[in-house]
Biopython code that builds the backbone (N, CA, C, O; Angstrom):
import numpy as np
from Bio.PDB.StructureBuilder import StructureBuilder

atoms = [
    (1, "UNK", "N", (62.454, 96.910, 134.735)),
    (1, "UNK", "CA", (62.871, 98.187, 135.253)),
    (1, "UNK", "C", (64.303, 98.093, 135.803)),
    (1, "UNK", "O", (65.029, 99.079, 135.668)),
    (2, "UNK", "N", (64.783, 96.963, 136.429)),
    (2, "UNK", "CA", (65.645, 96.857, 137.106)),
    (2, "UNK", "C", (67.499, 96.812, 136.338)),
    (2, "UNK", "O", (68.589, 97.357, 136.512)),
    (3, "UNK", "N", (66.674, 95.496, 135.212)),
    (3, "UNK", "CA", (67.163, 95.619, 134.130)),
    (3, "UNK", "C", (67.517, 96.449, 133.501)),
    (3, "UNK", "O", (68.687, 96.549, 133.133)),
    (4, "UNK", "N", (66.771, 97.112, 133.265)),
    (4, "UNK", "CA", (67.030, 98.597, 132.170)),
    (4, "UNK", "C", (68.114, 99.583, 132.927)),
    (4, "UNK", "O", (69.017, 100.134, 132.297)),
    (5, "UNK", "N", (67.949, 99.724, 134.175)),
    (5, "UNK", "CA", (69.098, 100.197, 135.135)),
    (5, "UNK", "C", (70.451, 99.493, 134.835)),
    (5, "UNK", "O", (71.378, 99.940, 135.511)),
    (6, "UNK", "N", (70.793, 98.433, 133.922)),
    (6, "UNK", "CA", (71.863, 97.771, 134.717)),
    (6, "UNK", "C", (72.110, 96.940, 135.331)),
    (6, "UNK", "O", (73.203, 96.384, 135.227)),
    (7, "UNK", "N", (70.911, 96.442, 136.445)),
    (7, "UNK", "CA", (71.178, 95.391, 137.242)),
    (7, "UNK", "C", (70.692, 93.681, 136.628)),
    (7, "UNK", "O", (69.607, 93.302, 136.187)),
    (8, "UNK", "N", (71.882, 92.988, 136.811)),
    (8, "UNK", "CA", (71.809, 91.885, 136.373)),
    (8, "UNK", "C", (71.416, 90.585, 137.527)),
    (8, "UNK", "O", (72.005, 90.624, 138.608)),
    (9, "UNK", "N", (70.672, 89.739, 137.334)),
    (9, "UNK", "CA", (70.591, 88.191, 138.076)),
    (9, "UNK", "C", (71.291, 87.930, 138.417)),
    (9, "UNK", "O", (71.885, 87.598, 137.391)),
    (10, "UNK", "N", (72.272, 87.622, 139.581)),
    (10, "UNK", "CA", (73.208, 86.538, 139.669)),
    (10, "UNK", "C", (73.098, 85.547, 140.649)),
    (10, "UNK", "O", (73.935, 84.716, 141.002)),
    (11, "UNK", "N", (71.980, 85.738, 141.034)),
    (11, "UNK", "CA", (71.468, 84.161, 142.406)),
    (11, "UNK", "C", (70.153, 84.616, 142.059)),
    (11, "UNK", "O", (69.739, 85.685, 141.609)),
    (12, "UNK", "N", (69.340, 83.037, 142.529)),
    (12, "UNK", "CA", (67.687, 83.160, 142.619)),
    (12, "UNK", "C", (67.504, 82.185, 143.822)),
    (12, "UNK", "O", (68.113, 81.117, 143.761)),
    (13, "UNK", "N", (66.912, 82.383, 144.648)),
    (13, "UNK", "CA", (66.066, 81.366, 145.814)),
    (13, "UNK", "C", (64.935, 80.746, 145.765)),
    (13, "UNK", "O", (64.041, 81.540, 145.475)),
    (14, "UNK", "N", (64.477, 79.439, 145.953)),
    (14, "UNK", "CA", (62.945, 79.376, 145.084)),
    (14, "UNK", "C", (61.902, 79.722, 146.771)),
    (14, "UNK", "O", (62.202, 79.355, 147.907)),
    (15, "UNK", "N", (61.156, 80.214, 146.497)),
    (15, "UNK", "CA", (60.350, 80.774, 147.536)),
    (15, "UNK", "C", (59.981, 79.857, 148.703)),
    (15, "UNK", "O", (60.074, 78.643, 148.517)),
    (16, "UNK", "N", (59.605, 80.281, 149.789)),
    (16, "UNK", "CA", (59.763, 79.704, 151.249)),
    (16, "UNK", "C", (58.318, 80.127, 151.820)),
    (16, "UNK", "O", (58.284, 81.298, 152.195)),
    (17, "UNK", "N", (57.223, 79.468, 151.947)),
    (17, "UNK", "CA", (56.005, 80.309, 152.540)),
    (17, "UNK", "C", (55.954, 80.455, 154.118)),
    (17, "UNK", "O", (55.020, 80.784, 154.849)),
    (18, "UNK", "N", (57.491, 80.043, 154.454)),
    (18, "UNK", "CA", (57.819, 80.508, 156.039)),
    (18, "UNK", "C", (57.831, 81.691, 156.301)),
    (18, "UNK", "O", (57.429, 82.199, 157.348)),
    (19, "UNK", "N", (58.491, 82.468, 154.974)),
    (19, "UNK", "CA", (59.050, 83.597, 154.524)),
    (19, "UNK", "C", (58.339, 84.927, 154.417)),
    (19, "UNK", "O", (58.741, 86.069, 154.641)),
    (20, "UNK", "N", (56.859, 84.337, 153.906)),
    (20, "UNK", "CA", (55.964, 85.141, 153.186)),
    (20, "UNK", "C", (55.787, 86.393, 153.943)),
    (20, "UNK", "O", (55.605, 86.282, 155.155)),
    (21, "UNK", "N", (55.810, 87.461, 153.462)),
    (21, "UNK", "CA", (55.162, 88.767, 154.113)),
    (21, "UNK", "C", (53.977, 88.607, 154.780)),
    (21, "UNK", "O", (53.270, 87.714, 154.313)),
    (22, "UNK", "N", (53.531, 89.210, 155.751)),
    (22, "UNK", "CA", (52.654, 89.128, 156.103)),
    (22, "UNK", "C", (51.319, 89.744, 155.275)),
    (22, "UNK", "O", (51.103, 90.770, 154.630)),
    (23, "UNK", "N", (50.594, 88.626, 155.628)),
    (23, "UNK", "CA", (49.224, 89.546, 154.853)),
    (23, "UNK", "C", (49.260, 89.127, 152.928)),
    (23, "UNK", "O", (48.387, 89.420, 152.111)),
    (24, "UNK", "N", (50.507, 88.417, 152.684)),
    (24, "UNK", "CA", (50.908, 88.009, 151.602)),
    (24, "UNK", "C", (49.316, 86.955, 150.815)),
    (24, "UNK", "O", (48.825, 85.890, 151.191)),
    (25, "UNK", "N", (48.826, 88.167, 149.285)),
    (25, "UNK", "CA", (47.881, 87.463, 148.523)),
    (25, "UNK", "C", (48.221, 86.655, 147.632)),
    (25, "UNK", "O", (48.438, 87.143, 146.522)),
    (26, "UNK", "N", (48.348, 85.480, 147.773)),
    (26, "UNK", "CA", (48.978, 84.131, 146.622)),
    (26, "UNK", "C", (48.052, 84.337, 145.247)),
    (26, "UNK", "O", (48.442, 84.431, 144.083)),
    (27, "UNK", "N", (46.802, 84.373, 145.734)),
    (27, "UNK", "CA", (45.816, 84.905, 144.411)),
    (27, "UNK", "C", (46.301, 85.555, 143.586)),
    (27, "UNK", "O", (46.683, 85.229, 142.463)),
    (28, "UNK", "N", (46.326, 87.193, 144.450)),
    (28, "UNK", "CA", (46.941, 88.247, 143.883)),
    (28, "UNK", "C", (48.112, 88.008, 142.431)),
    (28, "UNK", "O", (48.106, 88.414, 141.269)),
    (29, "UNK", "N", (48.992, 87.182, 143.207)),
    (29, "UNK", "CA", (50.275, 87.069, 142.363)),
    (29, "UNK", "C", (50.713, 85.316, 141.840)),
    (29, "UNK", "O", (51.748, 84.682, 141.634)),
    (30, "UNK", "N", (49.452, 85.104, 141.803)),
    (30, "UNK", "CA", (49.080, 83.855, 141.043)),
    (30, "UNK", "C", (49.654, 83.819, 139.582)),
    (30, "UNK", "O", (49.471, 82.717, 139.064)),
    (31, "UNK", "N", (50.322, 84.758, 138.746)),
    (31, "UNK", "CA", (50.777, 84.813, 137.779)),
    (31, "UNK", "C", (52.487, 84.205, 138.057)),
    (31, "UNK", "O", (53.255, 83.439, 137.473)),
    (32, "UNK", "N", (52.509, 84.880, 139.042)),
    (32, "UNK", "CA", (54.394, 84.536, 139.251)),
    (32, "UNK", "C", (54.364, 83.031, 140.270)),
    (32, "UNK", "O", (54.244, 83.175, 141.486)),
    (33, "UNK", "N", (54.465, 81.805, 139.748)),
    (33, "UNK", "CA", (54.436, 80.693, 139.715)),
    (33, "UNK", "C", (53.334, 80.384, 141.041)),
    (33, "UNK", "O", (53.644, 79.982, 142.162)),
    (34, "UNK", "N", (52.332, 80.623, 140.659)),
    (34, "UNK", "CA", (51.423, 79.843, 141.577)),
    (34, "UNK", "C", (51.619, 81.259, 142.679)),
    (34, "UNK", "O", (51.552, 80.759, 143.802)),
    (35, "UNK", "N", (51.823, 82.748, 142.829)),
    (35, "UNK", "CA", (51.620, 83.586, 143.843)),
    (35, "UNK", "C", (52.869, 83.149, 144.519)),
    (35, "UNK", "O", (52.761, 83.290, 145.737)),
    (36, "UNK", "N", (54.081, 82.641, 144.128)),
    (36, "UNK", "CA", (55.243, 81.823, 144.840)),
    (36, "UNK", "C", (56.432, 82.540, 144.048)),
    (36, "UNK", "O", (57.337, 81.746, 143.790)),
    (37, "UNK", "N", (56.613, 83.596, 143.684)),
    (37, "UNK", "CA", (57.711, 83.798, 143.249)),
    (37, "UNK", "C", (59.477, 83.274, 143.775)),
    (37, "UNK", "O", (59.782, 83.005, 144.937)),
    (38, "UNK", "N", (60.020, 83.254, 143.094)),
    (38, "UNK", "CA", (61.094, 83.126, 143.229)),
    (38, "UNK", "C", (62.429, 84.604, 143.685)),
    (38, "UNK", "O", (62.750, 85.332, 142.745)),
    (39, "UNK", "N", (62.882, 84.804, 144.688)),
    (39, "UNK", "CA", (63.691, 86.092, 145.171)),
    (39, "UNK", "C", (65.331, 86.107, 144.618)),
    (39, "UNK", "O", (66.289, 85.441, 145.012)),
    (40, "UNK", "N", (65.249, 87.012, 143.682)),
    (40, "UNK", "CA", (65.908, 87.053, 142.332)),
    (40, "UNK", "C", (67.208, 88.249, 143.317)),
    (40, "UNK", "O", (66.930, 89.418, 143.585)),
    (41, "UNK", "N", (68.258, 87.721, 143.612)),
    (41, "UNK", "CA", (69.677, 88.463, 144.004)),
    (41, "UNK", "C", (70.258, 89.164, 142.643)),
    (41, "UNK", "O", (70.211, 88.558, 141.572)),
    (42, "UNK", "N", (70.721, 90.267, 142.737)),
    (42, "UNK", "CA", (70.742, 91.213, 141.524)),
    (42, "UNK", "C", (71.768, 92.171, 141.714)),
    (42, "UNK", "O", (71.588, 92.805, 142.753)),
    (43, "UNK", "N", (72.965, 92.563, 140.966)),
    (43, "UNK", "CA", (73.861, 92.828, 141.062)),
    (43, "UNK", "C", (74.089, 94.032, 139.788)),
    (43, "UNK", "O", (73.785, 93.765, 138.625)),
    (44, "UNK", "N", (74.684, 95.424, 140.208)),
    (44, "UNK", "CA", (74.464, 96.208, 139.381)),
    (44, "UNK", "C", (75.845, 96.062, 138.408)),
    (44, "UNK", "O", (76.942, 96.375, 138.869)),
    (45, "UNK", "N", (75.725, 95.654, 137.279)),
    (45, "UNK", "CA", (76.856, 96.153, 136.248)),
    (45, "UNK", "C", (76.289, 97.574, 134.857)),
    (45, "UNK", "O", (75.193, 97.752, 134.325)),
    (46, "UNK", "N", (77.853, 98.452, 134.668)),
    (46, "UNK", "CA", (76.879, 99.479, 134.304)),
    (46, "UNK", "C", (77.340, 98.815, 132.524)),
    (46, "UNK", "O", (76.971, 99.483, 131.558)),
    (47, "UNK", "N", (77.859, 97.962, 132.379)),
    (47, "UNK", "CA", (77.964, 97.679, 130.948)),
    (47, "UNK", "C", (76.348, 97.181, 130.465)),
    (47, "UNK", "O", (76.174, 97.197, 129.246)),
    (48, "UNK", "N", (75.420, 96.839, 131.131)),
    (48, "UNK", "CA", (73.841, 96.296, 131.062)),
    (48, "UNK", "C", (72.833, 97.230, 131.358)),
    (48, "UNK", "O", (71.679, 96.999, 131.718)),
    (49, "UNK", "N", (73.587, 98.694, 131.102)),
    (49, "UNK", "CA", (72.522, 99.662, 131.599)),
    (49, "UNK", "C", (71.680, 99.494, 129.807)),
    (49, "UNK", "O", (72.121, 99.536, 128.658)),
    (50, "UNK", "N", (70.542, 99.332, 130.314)),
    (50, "UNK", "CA", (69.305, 99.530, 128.720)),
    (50, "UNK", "C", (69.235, 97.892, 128.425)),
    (50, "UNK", "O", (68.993, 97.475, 127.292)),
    (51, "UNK", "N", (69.475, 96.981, 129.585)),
    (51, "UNK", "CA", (69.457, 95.734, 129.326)),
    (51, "UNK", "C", (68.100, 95.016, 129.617)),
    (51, "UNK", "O", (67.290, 95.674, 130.269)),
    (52, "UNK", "N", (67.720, 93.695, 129.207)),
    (52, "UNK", "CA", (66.577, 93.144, 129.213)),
    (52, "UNK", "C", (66.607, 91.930, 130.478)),
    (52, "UNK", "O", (67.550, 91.139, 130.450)),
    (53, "UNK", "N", (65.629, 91.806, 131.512)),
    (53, "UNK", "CA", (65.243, 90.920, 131.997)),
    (53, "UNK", "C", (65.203, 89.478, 131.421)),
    (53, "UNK", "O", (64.627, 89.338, 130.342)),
    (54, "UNK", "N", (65.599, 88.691, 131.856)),
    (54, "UNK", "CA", (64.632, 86.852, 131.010)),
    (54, "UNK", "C", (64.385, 86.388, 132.606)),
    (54, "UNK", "O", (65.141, 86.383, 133.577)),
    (55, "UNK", "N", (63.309, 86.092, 132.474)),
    (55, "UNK", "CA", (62.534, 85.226, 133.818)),
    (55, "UNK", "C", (63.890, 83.901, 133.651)),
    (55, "UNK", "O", (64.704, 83.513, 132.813)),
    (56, "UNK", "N", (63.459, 83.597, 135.015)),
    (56, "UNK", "CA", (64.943, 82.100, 135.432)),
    (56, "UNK", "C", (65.756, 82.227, 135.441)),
    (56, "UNK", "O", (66.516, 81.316, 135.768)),
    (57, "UNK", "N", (66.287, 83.671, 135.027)),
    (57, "UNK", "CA", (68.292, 83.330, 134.896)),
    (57, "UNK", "C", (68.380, 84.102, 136.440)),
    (57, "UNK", "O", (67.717, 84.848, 137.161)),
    (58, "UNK", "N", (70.020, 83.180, 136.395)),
    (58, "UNK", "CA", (70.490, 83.085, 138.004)),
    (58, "UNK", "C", (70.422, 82.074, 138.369)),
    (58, "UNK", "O", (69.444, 81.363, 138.139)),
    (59, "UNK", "N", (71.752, 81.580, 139.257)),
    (59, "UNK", "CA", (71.728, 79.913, 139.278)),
    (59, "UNK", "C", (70.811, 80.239, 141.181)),
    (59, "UNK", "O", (70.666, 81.095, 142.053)),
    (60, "UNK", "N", (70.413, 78.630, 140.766)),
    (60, "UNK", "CA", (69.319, 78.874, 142.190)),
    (60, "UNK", "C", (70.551, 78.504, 143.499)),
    (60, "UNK", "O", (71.606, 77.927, 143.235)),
    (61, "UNK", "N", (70.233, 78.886, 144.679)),
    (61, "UNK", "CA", (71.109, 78.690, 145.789)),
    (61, "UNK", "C", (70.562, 78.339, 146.924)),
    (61, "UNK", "O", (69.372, 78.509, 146.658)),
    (62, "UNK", "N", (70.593, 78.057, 147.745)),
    (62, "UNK", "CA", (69.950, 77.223, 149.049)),
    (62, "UNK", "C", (69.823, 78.205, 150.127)),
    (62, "UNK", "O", (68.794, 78.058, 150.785)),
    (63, "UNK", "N", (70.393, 78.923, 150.397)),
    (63, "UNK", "CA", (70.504, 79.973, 151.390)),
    (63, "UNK", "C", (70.342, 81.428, 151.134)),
    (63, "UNK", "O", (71.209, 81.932, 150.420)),
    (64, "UNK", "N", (69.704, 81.949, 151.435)),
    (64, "UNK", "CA", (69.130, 83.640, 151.497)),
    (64, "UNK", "C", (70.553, 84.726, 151.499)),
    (64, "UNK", "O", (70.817, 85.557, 150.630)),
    (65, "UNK", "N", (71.316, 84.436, 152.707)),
    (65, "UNK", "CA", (73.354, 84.832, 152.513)),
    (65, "UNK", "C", (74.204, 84.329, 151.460)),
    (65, "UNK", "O", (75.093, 85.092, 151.083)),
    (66, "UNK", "N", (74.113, 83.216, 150.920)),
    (66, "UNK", "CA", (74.197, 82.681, 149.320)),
    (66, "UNK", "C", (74.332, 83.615, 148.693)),
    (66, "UNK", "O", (75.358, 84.179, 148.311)),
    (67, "UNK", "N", (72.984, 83.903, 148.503)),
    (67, "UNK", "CA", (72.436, 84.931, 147.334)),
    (67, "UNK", "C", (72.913, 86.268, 147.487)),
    (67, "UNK", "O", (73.539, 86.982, 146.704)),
    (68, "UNK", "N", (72.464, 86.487, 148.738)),
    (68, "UNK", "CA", (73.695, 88.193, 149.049)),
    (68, "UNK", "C", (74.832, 88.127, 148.958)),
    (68, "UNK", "O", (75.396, 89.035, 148.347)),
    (69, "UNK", "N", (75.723, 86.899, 149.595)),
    (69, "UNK", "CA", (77.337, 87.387, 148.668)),
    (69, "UNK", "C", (77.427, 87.027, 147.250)),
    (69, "UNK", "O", (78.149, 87.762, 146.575)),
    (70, "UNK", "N", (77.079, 86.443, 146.894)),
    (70, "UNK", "CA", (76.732, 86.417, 145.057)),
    (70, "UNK", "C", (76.592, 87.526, 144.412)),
    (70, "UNK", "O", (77.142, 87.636, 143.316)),
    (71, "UNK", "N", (75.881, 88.513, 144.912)),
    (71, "UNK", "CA", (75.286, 89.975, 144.616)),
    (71, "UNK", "C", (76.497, 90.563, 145.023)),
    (71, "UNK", "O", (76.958, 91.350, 144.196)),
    (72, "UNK", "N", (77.190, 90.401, 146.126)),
    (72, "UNK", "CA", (78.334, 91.296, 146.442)),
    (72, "UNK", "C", (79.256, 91.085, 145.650)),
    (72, "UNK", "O", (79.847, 91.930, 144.978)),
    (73, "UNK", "N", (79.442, 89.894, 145.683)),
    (73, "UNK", "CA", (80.511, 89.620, 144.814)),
    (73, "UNK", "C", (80.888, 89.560, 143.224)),
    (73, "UNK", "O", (81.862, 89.129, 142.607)),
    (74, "UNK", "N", (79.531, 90.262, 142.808)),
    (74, "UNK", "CA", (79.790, 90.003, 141.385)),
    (74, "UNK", "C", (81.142, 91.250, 140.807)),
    (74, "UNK", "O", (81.520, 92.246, 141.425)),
    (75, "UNK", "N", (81.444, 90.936, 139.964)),
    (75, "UNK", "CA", (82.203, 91.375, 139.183)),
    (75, "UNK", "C", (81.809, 91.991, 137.862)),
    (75, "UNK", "O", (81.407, 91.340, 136.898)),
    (76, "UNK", "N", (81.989, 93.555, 137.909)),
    (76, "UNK", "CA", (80.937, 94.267, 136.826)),
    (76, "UNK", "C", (81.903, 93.987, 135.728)),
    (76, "UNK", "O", (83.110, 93.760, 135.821)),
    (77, "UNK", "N", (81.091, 94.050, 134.595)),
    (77, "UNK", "CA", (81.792, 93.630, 133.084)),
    (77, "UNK", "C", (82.150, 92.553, 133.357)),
    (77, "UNK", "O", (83.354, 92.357, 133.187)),
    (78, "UNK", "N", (81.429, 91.552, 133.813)),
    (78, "UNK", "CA", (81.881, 90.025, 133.910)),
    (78, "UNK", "C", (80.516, 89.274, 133.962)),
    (78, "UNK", "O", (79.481, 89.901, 134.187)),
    (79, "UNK", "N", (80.519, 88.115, 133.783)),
    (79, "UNK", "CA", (79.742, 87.311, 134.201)),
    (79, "UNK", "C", (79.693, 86.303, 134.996)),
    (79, "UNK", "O", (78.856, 85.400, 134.989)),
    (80, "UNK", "N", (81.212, 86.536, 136.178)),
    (80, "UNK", "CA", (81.470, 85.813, 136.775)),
    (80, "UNK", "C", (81.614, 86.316, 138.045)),
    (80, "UNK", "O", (81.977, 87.492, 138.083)),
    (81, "UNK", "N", (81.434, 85.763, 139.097)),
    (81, "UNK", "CA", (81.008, 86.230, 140.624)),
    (81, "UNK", "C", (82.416, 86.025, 141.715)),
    (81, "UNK", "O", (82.320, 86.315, 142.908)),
]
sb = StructureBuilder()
sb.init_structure("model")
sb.init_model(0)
sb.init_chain("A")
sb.init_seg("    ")
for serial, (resi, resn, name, xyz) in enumerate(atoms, 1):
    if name == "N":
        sb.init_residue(resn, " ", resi, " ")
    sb.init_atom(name, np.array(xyz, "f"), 0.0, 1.0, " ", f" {name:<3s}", serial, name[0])
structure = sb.get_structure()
């Protein structure tokens, strides 16, 4: 969906169960790596509007602010941040 908007990957974090929402069902979402997803930073370019998702892309980053200036900083019609 997000994709199809336009918005592209450009950071991923691998999940933190410090983090977890409360009330968070691992069962539930046992499909997205073990109920552990990964929090995918996403940056709108409009040259990718009608574009496709691929699970993993986005380089992974260590820090949660990482990932938000990554997103800020991307550069639309680019693939570079």
């Amino acid at each position: 969906m997000h994709a199809d908007a336009g918005f592209v990957p450009v950071a991923r974090l691998a999940w933190n169960d410090d983090y977890a929402p409360d009330g968070w069902d691992y069962q539930l979402f046992d499909t997205f790596n073990g109920g552990r997803p990964d929090v995918v930073f996403m940056a709108h370019d409009p040259d990718h509007v009608g574009g496709m998702y691929t699970p993993g892309t986005g380089e992974y980053v260590d820090d949660y602010d990482i990932g938000i200036a990554r997103a800020q900083a991307y550069q639309p019609g680019t693939s570079k941040i």
